[in-house]
DRENTIVO-661479 format. One record per residue: residue number from 1; x, y, z of N, C-alpha, C in turn. Coordinates in Angstrom, 1 decimal, m for minus. Atoms other than C-alpha are relative to their C-alpha. Layout:
  num      nx      ny      nz     cax     cay     caz      cx      cy      cz
  NUM       X       Y       Z       X       Y       Z       X       Y       Z
...
end
This chain:
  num      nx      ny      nz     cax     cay     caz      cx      cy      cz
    1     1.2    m0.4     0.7    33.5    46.3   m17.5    m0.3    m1.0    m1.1
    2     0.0     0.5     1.5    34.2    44.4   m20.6    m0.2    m2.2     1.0
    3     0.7     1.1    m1.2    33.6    41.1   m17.8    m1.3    m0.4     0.2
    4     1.3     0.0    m0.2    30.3    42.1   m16.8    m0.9     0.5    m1.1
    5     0.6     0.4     1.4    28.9    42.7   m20.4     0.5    m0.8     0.0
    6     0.0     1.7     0.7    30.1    39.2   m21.0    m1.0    m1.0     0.6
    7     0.7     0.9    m0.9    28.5    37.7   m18.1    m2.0     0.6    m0.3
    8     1.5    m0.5    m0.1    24.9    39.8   m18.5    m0.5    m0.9    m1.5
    9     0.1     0.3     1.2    25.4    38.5   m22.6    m0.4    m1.2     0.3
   10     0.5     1.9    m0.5    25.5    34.7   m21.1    m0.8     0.2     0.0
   11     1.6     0.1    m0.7    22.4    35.2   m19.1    m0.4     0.3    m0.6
   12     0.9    m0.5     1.6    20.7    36.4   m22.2    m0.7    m1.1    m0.3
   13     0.0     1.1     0.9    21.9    33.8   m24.0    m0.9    m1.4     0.5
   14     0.1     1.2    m0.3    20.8    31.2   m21.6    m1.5     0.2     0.0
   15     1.3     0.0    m0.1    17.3    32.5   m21.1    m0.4    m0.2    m1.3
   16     0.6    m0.6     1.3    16.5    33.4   m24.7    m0.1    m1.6    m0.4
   17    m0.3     1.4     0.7    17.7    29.4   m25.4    m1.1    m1.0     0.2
   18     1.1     0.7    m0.4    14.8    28.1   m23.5     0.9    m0.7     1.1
   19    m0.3     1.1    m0.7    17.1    26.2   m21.1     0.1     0.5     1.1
   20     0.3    m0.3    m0.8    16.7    25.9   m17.4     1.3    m0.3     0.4
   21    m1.6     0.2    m0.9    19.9    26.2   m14.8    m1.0    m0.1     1.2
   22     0.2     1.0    m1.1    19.3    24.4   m11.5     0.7     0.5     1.5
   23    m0.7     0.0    m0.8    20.4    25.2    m8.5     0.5    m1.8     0.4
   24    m0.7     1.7    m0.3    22.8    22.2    m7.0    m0.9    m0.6     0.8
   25     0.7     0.5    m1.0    21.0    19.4    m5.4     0.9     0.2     1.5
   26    m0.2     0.2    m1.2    21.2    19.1    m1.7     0.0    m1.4     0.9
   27     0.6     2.0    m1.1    21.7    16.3     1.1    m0.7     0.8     1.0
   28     0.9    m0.3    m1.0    18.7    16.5     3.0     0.4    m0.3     1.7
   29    m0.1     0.2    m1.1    18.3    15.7     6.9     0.4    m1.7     0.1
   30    m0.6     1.4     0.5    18.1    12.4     5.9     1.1    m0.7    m0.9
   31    m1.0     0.5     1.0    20.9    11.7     3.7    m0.7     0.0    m1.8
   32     0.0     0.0     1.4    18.8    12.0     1.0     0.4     1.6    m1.1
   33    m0.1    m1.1     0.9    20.0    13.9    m2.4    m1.1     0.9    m1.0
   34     1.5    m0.9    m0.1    16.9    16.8    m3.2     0.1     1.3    m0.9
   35    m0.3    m1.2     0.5    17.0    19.4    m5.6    m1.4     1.1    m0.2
   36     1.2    m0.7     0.1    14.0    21.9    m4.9    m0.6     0.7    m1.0
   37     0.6    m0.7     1.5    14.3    23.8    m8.0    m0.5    m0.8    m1.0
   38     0.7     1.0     0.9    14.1    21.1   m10.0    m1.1    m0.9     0.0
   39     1.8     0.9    m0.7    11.2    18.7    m8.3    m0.9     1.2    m0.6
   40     1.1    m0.7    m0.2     9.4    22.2    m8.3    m0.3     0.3    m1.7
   41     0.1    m0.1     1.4    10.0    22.9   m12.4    m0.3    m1.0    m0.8
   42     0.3     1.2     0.4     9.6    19.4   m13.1    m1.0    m0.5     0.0
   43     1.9     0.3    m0.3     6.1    19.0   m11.6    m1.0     1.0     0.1
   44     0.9    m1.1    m0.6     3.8    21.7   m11.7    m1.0    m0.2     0.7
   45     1.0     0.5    m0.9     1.3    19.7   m10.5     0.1     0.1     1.7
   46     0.2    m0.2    m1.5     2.6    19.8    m7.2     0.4     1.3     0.7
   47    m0.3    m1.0    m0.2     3.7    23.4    m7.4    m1.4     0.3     0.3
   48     1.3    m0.8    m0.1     0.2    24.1    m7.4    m0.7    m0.5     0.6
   49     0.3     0.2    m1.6    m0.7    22.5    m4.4     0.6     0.2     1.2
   50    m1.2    m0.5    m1.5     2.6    22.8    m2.4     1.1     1.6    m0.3
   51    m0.9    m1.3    m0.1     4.0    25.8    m3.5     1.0    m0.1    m0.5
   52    m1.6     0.1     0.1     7.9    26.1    m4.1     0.9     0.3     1.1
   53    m0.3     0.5    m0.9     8.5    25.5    m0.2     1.0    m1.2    m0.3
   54    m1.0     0.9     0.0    11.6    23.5    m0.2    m0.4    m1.0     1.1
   55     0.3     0.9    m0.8    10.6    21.6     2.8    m1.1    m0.7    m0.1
   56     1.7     0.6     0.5     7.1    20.8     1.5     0.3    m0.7    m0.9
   57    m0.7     0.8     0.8     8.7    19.7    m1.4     0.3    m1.1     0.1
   58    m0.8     1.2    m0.4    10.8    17.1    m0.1    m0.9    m0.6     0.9
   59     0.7     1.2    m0.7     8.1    15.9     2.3    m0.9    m0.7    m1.1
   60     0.6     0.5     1.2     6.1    15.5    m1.3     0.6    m1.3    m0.3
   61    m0.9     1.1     0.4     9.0    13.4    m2.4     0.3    m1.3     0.6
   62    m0.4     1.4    m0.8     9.7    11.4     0.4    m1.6    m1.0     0.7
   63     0.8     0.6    m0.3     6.3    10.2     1.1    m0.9    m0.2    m1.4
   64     0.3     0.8     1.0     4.8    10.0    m2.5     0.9     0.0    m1.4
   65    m0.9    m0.2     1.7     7.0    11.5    m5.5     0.8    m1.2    m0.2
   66    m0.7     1.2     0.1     9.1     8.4    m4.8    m0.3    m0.8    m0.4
   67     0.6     1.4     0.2     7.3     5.6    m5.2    m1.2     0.3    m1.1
   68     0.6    m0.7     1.5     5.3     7.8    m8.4     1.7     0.1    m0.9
   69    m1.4    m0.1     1.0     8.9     7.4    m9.8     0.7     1.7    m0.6
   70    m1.0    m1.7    m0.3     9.8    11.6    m9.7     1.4     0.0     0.2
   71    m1.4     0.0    m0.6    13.1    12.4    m9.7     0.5     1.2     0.9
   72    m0.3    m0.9    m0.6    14.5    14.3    m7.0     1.2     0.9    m0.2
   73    m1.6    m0.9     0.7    17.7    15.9    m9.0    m0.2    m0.2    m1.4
   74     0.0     0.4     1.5    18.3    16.1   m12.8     0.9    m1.4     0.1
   75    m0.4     1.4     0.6    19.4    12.6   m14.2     0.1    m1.1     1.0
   76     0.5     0.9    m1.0    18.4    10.8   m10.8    m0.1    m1.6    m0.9
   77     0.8     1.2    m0.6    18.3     7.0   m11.1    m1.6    m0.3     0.7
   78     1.2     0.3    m1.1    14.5     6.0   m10.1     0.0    m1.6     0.5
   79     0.4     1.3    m0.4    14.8     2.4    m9.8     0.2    m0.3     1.5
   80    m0.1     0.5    m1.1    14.4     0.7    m6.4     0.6    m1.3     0.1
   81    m0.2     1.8     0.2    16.6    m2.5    m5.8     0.2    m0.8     1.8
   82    m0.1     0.7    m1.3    17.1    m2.7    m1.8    m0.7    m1.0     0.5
   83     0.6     1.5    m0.7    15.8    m6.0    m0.4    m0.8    m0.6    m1.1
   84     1.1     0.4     1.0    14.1    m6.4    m3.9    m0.5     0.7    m0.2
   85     0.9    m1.1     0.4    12.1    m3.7    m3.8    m0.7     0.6    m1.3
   86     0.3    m0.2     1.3    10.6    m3.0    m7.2    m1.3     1.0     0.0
   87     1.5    m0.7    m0.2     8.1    m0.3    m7.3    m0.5     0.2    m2.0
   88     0.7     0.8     1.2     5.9    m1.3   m10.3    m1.4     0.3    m0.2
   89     1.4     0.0     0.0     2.3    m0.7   m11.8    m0.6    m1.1     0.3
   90     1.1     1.1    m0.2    m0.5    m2.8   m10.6     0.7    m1.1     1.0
   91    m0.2     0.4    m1.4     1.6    m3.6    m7.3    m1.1    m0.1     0.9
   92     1.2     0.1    m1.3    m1.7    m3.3    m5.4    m1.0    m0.9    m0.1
   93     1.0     1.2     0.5    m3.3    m6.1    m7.2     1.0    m1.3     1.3
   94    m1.1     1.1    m1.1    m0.5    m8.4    m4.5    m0.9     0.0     1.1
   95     0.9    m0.6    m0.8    m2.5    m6.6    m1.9    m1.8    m0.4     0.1
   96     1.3     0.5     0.4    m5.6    m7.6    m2.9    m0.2    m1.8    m0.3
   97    m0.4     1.7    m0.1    m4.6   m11.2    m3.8     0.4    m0.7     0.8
   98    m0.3     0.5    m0.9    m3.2   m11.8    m0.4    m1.4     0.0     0.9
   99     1.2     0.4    m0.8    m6.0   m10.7     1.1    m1.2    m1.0    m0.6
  100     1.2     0.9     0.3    m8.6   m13.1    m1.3     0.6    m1.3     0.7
  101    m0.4     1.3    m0.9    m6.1   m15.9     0.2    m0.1    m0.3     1.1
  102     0.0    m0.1    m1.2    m6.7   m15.4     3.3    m1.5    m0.7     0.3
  103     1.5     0.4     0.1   m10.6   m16.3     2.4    m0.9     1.3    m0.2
  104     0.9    m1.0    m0.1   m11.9   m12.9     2.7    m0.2     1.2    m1.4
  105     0.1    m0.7     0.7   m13.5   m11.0     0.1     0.4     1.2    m0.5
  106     0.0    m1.4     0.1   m13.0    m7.5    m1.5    m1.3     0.1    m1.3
  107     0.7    m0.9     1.4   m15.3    m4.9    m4.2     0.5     1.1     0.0
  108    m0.8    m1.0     0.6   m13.6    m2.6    m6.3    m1.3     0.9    m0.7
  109     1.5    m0.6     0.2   m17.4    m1.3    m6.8    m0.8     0.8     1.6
  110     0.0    m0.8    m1.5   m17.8     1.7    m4.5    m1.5    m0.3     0.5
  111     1.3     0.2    m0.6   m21.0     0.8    m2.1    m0.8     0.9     0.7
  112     0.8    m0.9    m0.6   m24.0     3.3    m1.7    m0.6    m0.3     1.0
  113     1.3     0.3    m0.7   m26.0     1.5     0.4     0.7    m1.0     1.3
  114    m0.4     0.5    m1.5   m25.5    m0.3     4.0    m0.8    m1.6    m0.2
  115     0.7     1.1     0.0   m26.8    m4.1     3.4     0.0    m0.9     1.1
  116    m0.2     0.7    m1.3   m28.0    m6.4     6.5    m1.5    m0.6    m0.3
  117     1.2     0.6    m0.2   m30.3    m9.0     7.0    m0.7    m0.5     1.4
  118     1.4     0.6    m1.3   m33.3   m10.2     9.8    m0.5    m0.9    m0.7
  119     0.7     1.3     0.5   m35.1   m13.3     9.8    m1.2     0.6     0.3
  120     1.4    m0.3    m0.4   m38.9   m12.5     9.5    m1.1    m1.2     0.0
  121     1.2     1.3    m0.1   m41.9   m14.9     8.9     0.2    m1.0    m0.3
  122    m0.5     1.4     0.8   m41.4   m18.6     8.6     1.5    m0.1    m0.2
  123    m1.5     0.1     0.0   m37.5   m18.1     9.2     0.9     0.3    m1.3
  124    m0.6    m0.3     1.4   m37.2   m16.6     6.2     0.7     1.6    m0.2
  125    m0.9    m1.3    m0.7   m34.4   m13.9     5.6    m0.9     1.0    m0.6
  126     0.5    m1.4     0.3   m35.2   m10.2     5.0     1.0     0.6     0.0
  127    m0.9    m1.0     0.5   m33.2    m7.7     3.3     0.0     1.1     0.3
  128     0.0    m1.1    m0.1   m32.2    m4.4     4.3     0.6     0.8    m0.5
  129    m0.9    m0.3     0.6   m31.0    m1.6     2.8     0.3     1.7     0.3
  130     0.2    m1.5    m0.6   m30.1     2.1     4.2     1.3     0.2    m0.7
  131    m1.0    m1.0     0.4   m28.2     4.8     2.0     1.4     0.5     0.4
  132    m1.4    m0.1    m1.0   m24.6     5.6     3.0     0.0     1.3    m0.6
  133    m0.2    m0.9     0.5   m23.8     9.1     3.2     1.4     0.1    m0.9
  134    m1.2     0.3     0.9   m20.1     8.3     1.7    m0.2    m1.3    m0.5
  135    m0.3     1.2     0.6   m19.6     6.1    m0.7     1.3    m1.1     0.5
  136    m1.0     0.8    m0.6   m17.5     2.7     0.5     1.0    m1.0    m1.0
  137    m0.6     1.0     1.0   m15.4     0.7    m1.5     0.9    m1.3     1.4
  138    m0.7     0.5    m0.1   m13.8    m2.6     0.2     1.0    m0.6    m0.5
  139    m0.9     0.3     0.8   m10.7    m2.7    m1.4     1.3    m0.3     1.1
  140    m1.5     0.2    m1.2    m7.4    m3.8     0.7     1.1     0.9    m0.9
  141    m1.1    m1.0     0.6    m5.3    m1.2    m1.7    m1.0     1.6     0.0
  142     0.1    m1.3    m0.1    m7.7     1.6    m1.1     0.9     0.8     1.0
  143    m1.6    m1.2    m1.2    m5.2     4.7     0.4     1.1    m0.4     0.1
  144    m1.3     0.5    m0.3    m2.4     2.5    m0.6     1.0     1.1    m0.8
  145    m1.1    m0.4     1.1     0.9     4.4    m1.9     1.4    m0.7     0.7
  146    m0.5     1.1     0.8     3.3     2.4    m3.4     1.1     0.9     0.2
  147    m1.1    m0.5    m0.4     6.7     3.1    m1.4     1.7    m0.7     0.5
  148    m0.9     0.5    m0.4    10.0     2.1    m0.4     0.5    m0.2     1.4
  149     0.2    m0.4    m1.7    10.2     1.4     3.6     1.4    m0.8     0.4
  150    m1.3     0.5    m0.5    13.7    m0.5     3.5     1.0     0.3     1.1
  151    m1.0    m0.8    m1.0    15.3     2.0     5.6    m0.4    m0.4     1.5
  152     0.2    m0.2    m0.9    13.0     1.7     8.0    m0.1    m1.1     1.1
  153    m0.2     0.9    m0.7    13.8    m0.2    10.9    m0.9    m0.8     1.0
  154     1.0     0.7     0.1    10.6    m1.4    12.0    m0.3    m1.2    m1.1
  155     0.2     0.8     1.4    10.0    m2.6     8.3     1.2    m1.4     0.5
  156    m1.2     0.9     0.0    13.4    m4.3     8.6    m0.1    m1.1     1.3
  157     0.5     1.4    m1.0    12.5    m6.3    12.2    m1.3    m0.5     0.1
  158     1.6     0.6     0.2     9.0    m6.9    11.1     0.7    m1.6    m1.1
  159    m0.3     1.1     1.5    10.5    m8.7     7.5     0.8    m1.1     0.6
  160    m1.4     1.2    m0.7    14.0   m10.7     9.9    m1.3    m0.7     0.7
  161     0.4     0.5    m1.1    11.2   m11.7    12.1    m0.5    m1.5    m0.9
  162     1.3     0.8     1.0     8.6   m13.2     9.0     0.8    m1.2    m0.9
  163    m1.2     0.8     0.7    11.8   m14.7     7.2     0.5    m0.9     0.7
  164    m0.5     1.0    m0.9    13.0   m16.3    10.3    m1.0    m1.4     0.1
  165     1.4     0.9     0.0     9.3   m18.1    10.7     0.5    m1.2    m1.1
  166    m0.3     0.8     0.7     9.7   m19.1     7.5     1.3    m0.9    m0.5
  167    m1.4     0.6    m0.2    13.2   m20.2     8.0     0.0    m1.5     0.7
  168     0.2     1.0    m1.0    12.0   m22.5    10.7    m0.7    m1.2    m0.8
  169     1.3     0.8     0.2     9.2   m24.1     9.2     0.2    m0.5    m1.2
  170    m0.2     1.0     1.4    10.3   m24.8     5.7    m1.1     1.1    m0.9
  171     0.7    m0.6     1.2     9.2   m22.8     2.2    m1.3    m0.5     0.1
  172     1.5     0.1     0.1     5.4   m22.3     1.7    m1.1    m0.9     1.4
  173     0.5     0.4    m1.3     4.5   m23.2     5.5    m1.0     1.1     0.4
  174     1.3    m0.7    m0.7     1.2   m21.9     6.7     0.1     1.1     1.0
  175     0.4    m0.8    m1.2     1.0   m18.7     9.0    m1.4     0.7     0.3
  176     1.2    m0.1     0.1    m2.4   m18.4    10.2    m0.3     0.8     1.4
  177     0.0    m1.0    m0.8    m2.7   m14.9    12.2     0.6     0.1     1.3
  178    m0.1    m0.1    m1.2    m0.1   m15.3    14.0     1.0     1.3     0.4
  179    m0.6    m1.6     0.1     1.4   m12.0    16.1     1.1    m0.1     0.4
  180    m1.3    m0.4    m0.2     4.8   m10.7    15.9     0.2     0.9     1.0
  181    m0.5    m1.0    m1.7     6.9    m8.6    18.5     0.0     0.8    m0.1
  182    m0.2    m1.4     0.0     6.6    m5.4    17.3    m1.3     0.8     0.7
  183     0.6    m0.7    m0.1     4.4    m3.3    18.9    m0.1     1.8     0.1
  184    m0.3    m1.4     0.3     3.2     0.2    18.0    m1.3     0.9     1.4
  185     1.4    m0.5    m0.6     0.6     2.6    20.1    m0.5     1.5    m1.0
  186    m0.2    m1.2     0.9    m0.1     5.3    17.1    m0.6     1.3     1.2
  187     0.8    m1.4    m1.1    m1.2     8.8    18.7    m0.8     0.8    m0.6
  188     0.9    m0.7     0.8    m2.7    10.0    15.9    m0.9    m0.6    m1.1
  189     0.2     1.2     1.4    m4.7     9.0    12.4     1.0     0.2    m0.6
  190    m1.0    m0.1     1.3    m1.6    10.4    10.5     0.7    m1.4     0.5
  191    m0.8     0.6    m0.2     0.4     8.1    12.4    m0.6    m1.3    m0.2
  192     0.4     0.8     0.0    m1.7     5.2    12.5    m0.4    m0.3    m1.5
  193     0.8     0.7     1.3    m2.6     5.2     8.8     1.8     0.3    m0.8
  194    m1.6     0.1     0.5     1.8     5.8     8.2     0.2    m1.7     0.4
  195    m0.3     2.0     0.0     2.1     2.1     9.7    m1.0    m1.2    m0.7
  196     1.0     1.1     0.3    m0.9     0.7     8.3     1.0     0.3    m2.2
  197    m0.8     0.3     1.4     1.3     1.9     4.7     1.5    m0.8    m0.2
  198    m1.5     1.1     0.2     4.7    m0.1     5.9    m0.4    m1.3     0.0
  199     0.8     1.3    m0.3     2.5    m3.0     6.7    m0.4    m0.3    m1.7
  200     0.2     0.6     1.7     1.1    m3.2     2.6     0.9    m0.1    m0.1
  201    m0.7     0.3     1.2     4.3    m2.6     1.2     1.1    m0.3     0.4
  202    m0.5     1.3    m1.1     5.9    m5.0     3.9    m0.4    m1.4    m0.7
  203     0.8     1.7     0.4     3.4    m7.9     2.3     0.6     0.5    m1.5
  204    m0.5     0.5     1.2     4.1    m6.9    m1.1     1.5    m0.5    m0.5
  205    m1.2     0.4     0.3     7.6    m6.8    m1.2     0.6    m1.6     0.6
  206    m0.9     2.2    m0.3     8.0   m10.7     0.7    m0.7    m0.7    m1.5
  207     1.2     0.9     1.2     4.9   m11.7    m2.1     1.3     0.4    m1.4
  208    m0.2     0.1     1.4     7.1    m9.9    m5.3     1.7    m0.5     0.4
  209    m1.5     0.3    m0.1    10.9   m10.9    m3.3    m0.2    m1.4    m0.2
  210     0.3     1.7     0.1     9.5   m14.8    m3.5     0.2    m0.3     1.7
  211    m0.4     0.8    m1.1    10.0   m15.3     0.1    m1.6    m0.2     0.7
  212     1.3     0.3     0.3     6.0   m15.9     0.4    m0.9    m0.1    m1.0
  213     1.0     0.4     0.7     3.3   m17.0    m1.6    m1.2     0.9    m0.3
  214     1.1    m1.1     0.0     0.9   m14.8    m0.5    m0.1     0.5     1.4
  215    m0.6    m0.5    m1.4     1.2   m12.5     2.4    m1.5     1.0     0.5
  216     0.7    m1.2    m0.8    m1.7   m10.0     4.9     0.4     0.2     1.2
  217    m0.3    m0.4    m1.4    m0.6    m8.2     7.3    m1.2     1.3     0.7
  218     0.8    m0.8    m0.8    m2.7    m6.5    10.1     0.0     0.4     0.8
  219     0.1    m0.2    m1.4    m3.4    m4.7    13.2    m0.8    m0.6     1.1
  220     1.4     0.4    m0.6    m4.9    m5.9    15.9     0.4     0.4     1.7
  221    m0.3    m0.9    m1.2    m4.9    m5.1    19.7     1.1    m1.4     1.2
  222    m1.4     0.4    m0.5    m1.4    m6.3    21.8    m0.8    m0.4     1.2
  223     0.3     0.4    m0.8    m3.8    m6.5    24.8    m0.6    m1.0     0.0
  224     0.5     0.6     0.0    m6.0    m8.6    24.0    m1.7     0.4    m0.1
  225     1.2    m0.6     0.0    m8.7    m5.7    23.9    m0.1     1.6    m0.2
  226    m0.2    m1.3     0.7    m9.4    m2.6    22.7    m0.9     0.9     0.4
  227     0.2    m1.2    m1.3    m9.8     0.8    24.8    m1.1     0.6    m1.4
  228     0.9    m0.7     0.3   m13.1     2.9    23.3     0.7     1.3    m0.3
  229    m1.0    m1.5     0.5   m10.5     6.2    22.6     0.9    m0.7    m1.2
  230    m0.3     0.0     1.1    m9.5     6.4    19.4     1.7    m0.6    m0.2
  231    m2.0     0.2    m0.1    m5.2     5.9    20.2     0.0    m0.3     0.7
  232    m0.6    m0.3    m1.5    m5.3     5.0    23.5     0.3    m1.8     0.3
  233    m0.3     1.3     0.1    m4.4     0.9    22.7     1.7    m0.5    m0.4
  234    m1.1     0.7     0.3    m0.9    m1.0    22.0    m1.1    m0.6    m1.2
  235    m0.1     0.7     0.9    m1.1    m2.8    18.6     0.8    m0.7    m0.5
  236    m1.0     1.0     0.2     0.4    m5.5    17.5    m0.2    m0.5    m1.8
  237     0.5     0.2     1.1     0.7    m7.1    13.8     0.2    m1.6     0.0
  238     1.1     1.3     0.3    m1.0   m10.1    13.0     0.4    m0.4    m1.6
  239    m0.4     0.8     1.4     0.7   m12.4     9.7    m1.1    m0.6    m0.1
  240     0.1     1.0     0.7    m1.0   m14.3     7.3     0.6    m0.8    m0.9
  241    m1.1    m0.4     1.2     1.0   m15.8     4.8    m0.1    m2.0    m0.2
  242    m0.1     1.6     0.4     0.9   m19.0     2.2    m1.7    m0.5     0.3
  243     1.0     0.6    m0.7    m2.7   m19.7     3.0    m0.7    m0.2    m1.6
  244     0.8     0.7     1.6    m5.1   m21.5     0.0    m1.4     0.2     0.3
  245     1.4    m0.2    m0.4    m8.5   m20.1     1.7    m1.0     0.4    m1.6
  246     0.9    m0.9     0.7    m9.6   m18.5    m1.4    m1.0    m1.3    m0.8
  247     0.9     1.4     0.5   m12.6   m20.1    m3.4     0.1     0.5    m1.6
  248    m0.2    m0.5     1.8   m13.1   m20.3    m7.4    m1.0     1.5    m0.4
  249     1.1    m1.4     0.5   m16.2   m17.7    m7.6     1.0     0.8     0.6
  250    m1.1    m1.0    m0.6   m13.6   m15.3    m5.4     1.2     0.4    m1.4
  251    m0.7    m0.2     0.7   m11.3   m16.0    m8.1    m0.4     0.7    m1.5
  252     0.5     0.1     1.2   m13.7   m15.8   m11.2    m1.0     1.6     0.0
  253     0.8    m1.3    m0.1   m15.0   m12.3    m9.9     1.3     1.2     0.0
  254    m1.0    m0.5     0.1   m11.7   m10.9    m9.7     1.3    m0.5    m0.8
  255    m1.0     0.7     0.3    m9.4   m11.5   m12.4     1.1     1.2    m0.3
  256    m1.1    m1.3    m0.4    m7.2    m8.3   m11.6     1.1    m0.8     0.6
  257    m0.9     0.5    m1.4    m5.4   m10.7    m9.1     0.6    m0.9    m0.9
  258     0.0     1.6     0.6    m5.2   m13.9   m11.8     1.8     0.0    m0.4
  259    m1.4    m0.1     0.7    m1.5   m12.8   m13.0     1.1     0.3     1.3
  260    m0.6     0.3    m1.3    m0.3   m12.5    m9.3    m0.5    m1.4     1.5
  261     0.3     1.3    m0.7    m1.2   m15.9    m7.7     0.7    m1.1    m0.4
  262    m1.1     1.0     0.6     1.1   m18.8    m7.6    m0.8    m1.4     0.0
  263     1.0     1.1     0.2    m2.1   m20.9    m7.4    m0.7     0.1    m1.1
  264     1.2    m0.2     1.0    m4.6   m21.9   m10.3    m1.0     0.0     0.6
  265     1.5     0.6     0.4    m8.1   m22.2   m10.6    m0.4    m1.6     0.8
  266     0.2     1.2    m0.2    m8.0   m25.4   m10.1     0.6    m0.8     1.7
  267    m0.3     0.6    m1.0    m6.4   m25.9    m6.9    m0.8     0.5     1.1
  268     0.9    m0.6    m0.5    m8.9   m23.5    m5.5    m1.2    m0.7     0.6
  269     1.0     0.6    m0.4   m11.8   m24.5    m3.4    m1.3     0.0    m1.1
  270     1.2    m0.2     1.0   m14.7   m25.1    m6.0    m1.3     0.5     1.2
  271     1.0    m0.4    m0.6   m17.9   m23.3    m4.2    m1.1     0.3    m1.1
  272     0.6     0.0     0.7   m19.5   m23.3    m7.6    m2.1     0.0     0.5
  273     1.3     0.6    m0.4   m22.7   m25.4    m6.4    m0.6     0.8     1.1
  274     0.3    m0.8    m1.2   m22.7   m23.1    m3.4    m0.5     0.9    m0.2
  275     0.5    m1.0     0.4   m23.2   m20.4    m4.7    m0.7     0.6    m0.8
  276     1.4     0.3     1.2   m26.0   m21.3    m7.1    m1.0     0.0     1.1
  277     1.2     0.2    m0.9   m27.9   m22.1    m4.0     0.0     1.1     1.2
  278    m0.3    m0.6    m0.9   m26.7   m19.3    m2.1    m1.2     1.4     0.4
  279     1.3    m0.9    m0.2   m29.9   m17.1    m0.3     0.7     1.2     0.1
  280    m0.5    m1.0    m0.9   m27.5   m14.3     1.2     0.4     0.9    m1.2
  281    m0.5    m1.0     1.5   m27.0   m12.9    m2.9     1.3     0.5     0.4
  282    m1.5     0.0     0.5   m23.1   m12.7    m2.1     0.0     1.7     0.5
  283    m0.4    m1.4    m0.5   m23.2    m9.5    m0.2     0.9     0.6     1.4
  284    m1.1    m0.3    m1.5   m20.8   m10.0     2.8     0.9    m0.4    m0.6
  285    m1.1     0.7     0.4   m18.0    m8.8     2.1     0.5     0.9     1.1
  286    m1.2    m0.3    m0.9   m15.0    m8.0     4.6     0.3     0.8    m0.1
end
């Protein structure tokens, strides 16, 4: 008797103190260690979208709370150090800076309107301009999240493949779209927009390990052509990497990127003059 008043007295004690007790973390399916109670007490934010489903939970974690730095147990370690890995703010500016090297533009200025031109009288252009019912942004980090894919063994023969290249060829050697041996056929959009997230933070992690300069990676079609059904193609990915395409107005419109480039200004293509005389008002962008 005199037992169970002691034990009820605890549990008093422990509520009345303000402090929380835990159940023990767990090893998931994957090996990873996951503590439900605590993720779920920890974030309410995602209690109130995912509930306090343990399995919901942990797909939270393992596809964003991770790479948002969450810890999945009390006194978790967050850091990332496998193959380099560093998950870090303003990682998507890499992403964005590989792709201006490549030559091709982005705007971080979401786009209401559909712009296109026709030549009309005297071969002179004409401007068009039709409403978008969604707003567009070309950004190469829009829908990116910022994760750890080391495990994954795709990730892992995509990177031996890109390292080997560059093994052959010698530090800061040109790769100019060319495709590696992996191919995928996705079957769905989940799945197809899950590879198009190992592919970003595939390029950032060679761009922030030093083993490139500046890295894009892409999809493109393994046959050589691409079926009209939404899944129903092989894809293949398509490197770029090390390339100096970009120009100085590219650089001088975006200086988000200026603190991840191992190029200046100066070594950049000048298009200044160009783009003083330029009719097309700087509206194609990629």
């Amino acid at each position: 008797m005199k037992k169970a008043m002691f034990a009820v007295m605890a549990a008093a004690i422990v509520l009345s103190s303000g402090l929380t007790v835990f159940a023990a973390p767990e090893k998931m399916a994957d090996g990873t260690v996951f503590d439900a109670e605590y993720y779920a007490q920890s974030n309410p934010d995602i209690t109130a979208v995912y509930g306090t489903d343990k399995e919901k939970l942990f797909q939270h974690y393992a596809m964003c709370g991770k790479a948002e730095g969450r810890k999945a147990y009390a006194g978790q370690e967050v850091s990332v150090t496998r193959f380099g890995v560093l998950l870090e703010p303003g990682d998507e500016n890499y992403l964005r800076m590989g792709r201006i090297m490549t030559g091709f533009d982005y705007d971080l200025t979401p786009r209401t309107e559909r712009i296109w031109y026709t030549f009309g009288e005297n071969g002179r252009l004409v401007e068009h301009r039709e409403p978008l019912e969604t707003p567009f942004v070309s950004d190469p980090a829009d829908g990116f999240v910022r994760s750890d894919w080391s495990g994954d063994p795709r990730y892992q023969a995509l990177r031996n493949e890109i390292i080997q290249i560059i093994t052959e060829r010698g530090a800061g050697a040109e790769i100019k779209g060319e495709t590696l041996s992996l191919i995928q056929r996705p079957r769905s959009e989940e799945e197809s927009n899950e590879l198009n997230q190992m592919l970003k933070n595939l390029s950032i992690d060679l761009m922030k390990g030093g083993i490139l300069d500046n890295c894009y990676l892409s999809w493109g079609s393994a046959n050589g052509y691409i079926y009209f059904e939404s899944w129903g193609y092989d894809k293949a990915v398509d490197v770029f990497a090390n390339l100096n395409d970009a120009t100085t107005s590219m650089y001088d419109k975006h200086p988000e990127i200026w603190n991840y480039m191992n190029k200046s200004r100066d070594e950049l293509y000048d298009d200044s003059a160009e783009m003083a005389d330029d009719e097309w008002g700087g509206d194609w962008i990629s």
